[in-house]
C-alpha positions as CSV (number, residue, x, y, z in Angstrom):
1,X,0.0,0.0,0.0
2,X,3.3,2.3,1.0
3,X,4.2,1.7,-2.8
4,X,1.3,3.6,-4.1
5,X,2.0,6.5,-2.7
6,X,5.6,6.7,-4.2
7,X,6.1,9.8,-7.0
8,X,7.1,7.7,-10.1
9,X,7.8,11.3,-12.3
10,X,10.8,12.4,-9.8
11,X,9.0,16.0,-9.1
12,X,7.7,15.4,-5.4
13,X,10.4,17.1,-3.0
14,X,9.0,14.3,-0.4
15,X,9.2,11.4,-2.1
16,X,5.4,10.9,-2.2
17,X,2.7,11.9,-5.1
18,X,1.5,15.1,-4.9
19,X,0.5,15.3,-8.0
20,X,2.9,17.5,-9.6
21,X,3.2,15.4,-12.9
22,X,1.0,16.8,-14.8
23,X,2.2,20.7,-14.2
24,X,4.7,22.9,-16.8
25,X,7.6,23.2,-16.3
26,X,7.0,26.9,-15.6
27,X,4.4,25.9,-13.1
28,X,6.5,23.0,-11.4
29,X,9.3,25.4,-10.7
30,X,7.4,28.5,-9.2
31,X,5.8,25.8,-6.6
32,X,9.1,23.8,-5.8
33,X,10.1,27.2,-5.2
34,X,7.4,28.2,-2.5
35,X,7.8,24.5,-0.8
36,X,11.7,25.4,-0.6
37,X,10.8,28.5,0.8
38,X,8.3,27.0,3.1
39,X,10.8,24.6,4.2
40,X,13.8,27.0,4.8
41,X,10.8,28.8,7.6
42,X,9.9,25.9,9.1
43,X,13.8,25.2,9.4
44,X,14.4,28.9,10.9
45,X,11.6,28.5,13.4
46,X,12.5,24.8,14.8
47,X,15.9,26.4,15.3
């Protein structure tokens, strides 16, 4: 069941489908962008 939830297109930053395969590329970057930036404030604020 695990399996299924696997990205098979190498565009989730987690690992897991999120359903980024079927965005542009345009698209794909802007929002890996904003989870980066997401992640670098959750890093800050744990810190």
């Amino acid at each position: 069941m695990a399996e299924a939830n696997k990205c098979g297109c190498g565009r989730s930053p987690s690992g897991k489908c999120i359903g980024w395969h079927g965005l542009s590329e345009d698209d794909y970057q802007k929002r890996l962008a904003a989870y980066q930036a997401r992640q670098a404030e959750k890093a800050t604020k744990a810190a």
